[in-house]
ChimeraX commands (.cxc) that place a marker at each C-alpha (Angstrom):
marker #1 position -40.79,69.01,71.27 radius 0.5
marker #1 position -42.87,71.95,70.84 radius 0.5
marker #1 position -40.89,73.15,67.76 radius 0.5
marker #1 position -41.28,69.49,66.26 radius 0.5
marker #1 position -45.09,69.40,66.96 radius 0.5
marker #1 position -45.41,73.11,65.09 radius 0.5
marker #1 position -42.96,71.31,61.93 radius 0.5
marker #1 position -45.85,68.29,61.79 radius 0.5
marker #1 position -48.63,70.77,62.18 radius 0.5
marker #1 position -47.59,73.23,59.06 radius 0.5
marker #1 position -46.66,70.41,57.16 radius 0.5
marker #1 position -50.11,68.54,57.46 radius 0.5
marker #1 position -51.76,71.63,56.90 radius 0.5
marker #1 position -49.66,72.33,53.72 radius 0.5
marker #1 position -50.80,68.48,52.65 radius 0.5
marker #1 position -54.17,68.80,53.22 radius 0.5
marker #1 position -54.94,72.58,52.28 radius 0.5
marker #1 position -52.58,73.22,49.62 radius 0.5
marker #1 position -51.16,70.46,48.18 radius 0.5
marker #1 position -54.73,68.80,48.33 radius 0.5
marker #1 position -52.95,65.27,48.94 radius 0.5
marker #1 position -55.13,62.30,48.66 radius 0.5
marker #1 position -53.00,60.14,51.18 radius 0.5
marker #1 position -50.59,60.78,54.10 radius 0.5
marker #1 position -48.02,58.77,55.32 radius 0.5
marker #1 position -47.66,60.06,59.48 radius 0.5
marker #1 position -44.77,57.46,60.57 radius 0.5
marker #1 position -43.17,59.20,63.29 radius 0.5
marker #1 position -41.96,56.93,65.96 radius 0.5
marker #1 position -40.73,57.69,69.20 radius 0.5
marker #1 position -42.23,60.92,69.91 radius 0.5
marker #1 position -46.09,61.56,71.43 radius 0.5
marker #1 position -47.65,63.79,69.25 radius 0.5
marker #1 position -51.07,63.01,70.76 radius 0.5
marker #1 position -52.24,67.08,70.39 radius 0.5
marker #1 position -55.53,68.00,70.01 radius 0.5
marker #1 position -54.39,70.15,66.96 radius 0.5
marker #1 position -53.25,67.60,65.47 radius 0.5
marker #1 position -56.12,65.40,66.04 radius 0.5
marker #1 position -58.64,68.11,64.45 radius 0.5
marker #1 position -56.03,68.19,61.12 radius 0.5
marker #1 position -56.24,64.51,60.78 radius 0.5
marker #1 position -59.76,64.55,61.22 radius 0.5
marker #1 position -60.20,67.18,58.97 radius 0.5
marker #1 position -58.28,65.69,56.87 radius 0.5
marker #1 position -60.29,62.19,57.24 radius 0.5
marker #1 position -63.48,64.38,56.80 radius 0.5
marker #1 position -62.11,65.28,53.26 radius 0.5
marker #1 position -61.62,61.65,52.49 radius 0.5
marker #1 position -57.62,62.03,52.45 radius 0.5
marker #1 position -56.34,58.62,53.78 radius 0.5
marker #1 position -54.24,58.89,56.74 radius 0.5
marker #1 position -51.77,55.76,57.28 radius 0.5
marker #1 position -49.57,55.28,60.31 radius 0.5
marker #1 position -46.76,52.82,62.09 radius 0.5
marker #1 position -48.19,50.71,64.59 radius 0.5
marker #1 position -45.04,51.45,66.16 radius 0.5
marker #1 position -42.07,49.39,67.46 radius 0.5
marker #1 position -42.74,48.81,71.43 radius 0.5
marker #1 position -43.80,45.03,71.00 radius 0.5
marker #1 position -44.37,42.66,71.36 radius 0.5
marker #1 position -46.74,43.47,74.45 radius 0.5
marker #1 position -50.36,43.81,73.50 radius 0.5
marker #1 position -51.81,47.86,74.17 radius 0.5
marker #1 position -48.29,49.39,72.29 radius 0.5
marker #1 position -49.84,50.91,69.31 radius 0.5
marker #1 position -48.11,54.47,69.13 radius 0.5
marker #1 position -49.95,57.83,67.97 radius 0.5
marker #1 position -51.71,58.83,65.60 radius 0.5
marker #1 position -52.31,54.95,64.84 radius 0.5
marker #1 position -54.61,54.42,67.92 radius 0.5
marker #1 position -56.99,57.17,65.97 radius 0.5
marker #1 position -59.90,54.92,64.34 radius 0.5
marker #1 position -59.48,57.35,61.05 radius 0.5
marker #1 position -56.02,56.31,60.42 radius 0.5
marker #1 position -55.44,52.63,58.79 radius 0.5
marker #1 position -52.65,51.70,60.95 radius 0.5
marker #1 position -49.71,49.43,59.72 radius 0.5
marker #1 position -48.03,46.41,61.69 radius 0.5
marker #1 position -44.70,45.02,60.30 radius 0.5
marker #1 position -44.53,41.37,59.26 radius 0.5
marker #1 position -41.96,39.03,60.09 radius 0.5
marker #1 position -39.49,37.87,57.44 radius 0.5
marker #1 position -40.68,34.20,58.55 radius 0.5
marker #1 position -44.16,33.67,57.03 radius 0.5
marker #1 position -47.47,34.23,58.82 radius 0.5
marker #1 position -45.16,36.16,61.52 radius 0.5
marker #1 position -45.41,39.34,63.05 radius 0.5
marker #1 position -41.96,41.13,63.24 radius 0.5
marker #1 position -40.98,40.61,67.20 radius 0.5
marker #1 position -40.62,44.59,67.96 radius 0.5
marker #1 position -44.09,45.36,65.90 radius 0.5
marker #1 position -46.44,47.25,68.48 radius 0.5
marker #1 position -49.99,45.50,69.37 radius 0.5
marker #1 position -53.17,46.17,70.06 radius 0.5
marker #1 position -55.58,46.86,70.94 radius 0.5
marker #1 position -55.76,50.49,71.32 radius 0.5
marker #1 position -56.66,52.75,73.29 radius 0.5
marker #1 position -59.12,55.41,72.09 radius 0.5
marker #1 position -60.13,56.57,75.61 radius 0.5
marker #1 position -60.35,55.28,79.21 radius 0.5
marker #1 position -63.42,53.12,78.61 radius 0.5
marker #1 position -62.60,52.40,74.61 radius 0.5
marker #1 position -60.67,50.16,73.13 radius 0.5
marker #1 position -60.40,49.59,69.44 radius 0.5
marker #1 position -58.72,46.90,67.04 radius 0.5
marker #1 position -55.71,48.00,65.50 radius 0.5
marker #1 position -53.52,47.42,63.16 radius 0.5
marker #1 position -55.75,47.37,60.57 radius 0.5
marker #1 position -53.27,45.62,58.56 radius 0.5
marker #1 position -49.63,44.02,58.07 radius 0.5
marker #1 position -46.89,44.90,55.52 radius 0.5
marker #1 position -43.45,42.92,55.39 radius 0.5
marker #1 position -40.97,44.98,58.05 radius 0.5
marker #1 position -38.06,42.79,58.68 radius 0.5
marker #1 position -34.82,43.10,56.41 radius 0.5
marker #1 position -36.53,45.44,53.91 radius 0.5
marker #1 position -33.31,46.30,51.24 radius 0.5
marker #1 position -32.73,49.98,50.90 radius 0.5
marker #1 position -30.62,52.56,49.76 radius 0.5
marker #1 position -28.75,55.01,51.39 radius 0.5
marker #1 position -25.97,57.80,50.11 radius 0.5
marker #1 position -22.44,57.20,51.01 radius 0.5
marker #1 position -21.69,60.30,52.85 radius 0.5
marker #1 position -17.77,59.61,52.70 radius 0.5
marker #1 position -17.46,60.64,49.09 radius 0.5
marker #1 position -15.18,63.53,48.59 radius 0.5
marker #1 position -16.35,63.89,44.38 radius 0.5
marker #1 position -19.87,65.46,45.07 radius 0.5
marker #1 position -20.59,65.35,41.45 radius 0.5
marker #1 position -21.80,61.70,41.54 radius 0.5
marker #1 position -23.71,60.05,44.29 radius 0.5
marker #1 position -23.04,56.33,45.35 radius 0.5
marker #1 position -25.87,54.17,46.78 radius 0.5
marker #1 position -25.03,51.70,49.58 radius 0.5
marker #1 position -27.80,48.90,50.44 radius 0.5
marker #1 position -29.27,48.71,53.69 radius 0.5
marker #1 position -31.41,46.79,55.13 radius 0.5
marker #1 position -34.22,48.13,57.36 radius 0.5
marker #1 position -36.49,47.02,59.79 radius 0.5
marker #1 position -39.88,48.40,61.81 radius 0.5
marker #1 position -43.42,49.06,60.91 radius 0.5
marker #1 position -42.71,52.50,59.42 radius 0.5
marker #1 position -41.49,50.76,56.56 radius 0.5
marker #1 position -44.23,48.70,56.25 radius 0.5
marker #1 position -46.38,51.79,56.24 radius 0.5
marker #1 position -44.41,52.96,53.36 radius 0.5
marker #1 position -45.29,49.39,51.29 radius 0.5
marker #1 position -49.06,50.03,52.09 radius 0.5
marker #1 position -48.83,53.67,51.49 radius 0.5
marker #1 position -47.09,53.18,48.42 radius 0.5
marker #1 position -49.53,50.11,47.47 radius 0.5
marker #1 position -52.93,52.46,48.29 radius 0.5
marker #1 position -51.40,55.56,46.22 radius 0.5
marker #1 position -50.88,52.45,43.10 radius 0.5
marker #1 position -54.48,52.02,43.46 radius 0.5
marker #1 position -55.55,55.44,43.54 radius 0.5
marker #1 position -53.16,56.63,40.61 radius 0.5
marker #1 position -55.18,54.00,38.05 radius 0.5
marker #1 position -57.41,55.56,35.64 radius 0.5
marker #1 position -60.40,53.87,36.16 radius 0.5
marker #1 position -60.44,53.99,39.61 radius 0.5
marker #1 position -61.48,57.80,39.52 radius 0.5
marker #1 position -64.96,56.81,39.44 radius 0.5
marker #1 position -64.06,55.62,42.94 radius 0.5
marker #1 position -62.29,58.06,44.43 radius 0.5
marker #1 position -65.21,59.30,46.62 radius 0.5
marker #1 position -65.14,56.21,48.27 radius 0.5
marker #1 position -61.22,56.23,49.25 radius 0.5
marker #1 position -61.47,56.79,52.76 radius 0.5
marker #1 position -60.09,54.51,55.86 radius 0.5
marker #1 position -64.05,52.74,56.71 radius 0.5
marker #1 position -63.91,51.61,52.75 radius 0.5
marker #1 position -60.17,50.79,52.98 radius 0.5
marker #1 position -60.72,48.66,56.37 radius 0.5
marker #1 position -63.97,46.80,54.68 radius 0.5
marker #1 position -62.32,45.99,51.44 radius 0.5
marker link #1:1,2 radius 0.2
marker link #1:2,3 radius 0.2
marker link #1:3,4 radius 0.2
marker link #1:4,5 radius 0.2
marker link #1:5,6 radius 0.2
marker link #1:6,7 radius 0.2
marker link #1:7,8 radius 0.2
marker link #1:8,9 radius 0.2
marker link #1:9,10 radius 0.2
marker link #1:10,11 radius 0.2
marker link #1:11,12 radius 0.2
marker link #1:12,13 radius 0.2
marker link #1:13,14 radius 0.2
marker link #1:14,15 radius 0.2
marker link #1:15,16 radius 0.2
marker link #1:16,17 radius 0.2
marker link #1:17,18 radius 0.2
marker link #1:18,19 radius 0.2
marker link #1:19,20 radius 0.2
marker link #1:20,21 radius 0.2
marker link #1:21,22 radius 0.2
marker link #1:22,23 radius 0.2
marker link #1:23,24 radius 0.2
marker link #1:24,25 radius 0.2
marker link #1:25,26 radius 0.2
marker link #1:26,27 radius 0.2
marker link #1:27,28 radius 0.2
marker link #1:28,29 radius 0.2
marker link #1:29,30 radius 0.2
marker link #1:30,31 radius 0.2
marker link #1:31,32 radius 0.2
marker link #1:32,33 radius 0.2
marker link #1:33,34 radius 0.2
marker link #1:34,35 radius 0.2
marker link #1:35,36 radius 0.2
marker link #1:36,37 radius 0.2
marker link #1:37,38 radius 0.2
marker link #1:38,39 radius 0.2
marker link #1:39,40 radius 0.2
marker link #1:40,41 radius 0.2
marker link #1:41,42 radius 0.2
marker link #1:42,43 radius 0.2
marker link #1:43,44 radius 0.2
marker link #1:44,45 radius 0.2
marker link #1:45,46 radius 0.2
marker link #1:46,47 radius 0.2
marker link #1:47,48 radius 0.2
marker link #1:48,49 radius 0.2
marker link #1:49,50 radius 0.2
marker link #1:50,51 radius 0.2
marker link #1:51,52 radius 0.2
marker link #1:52,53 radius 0.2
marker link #1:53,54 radius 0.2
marker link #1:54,55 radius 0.2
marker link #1:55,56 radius 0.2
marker link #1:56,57 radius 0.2
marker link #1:57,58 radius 0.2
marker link #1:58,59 radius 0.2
marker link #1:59,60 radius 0.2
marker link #1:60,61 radius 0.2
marker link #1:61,62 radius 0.2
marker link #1:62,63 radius 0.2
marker link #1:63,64 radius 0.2
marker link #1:64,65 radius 0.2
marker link #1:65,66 radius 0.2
marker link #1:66,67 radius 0.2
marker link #1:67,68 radius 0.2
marker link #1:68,69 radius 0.2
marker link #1:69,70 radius 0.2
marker link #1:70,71 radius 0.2
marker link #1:71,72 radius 0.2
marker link #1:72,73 radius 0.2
marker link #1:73,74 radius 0.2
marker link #1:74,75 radius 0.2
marker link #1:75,76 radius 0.2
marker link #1:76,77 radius 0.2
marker link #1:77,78 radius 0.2
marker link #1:78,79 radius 0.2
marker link #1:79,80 radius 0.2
marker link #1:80,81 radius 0.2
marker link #1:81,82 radius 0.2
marker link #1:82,83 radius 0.2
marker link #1:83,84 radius 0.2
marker link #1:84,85 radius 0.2
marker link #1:85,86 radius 0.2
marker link #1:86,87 radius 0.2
marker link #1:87,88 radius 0.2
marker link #1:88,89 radius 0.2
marker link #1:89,90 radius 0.2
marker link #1:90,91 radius 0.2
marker link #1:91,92 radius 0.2
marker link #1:92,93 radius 0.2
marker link #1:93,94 radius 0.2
marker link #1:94,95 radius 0.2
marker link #1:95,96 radius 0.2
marker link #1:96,97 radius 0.2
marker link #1:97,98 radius 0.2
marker link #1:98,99 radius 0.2
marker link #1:99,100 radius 0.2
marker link #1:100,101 radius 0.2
marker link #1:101,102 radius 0.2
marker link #1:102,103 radius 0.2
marker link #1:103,104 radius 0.2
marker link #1:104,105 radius 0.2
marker link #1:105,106 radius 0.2
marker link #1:106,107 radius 0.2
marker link #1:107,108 radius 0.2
marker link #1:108,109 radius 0.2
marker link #1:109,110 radius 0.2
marker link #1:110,111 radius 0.2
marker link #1:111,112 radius 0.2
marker link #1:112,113 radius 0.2
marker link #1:113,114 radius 0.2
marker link #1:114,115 radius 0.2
marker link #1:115,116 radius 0.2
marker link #1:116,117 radius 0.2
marker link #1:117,118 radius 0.2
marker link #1:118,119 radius 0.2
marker link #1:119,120 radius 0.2
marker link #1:120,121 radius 0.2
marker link #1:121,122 radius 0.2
marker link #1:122,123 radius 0.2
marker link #1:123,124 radius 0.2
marker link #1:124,125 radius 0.2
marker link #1:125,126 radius 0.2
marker link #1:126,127 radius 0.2
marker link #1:127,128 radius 0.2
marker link #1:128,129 radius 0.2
marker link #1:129,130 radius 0.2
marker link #1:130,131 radius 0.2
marker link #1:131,132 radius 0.2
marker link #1:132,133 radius 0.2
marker link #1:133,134 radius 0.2
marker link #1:134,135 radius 0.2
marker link #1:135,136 radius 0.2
marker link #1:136,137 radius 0.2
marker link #1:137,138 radius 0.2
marker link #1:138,139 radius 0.2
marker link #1:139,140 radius 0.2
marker link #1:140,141 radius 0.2
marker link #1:141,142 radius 0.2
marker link #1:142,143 radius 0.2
marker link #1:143,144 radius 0.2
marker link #1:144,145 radius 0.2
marker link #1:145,146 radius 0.2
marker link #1:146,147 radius 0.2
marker link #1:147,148 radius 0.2
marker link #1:148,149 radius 0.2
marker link #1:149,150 radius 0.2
marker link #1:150,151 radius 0.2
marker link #1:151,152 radius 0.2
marker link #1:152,153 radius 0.2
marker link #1:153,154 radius 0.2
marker link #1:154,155 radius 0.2
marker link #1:155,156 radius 0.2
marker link #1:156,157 radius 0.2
marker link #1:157,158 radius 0.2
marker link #1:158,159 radius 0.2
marker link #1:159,160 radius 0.2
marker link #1:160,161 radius 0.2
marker link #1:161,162 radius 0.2
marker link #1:162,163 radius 0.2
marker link #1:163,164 radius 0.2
marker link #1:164,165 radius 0.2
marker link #1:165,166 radius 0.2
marker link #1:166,167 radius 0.2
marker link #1:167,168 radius 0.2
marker link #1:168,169 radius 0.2
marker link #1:169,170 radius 0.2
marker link #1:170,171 radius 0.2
marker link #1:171,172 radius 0.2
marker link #1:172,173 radius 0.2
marker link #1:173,174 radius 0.2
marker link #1:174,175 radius 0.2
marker link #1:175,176 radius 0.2
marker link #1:176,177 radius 0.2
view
């Protein structure tokens, strides 16, 4: 695990000091990362008003099952949505969280669609490497909903007239909105 956490730690680093990224997608499931390394980076990286969004995880449905780093109250944390309406997806984690013994804090901030998301993946049977073939997949779990909201947030940013915003992309204007 150590060799994992030192992977995430140069590559939020890289992110945040040298590719300067405005928004981070940290949907690692499975796997406690809860360092105090990699606390500071995603504070400093909160600090710099680079958005930080995470899975909610996939231990529900019991309530308290929100996974690292989305228990952080810097990170907007995603929760996958049912393919039924107005559903949570049955294996979507729950809060609360729990910042410390005596703390505990609402989370997910928000809901994405998680359940039979289509995909692609590469057919890795293909003995021609000159052309790649796409299968469809479907996938399920609150990292993918992550990837809807992170994709949806980095929409927003990316428009021209929101630059006259940008100072106020951060997770407490992103939670009040």
């Amino acid at each position: 695990d150590s060799t994992k956490k030192d992977w995430l730690l140069n590559a939020l680093s890289e992110a945040i000091f040298i590719d300067k990224c405005k928004i981070i997608n940290l949907s690692f499931g499975g796997i406690n990362y809860n360092d105090e390394k990699i606390i500071e980076l995603i504070n400093v990286a909160s600090n710099n008003n680079i958005i930080i969004t995470a899975s909610s995880g996939n231990e529900g449905p019991s309530y308290g099952t929100i996974s690292f780093p989305g228990v952080l109250p810097n990170v907007l944390t995603v929760g996958s949505l049912s393919k039924e309406i107005f559903s949570v997806y049955k294996y979507s984690s729950r809060g609360p969280a729990m910042l410390d013994k005596n703390t505990l804090i609402t989370k997910p901030n928000t809901y994405a669609p998680g359940e039979e998301i289509i995909g692609l993946t590469f057919d890795k049977k293909i003995k021609n490497k000159k052309y790649l073939s796409a299968i469809k997949i479907f996938k399920n779990g609150s990292s993918i909903a992550t990837a809807i909201v992170t994709g949806f947030i980095g929409l927003i940013m990316s428009i021209k007239d929101s630059e006259e915003y940008l100072d106020k992309w951060n997770i407490a204007y992103l939670i009040n909105i």
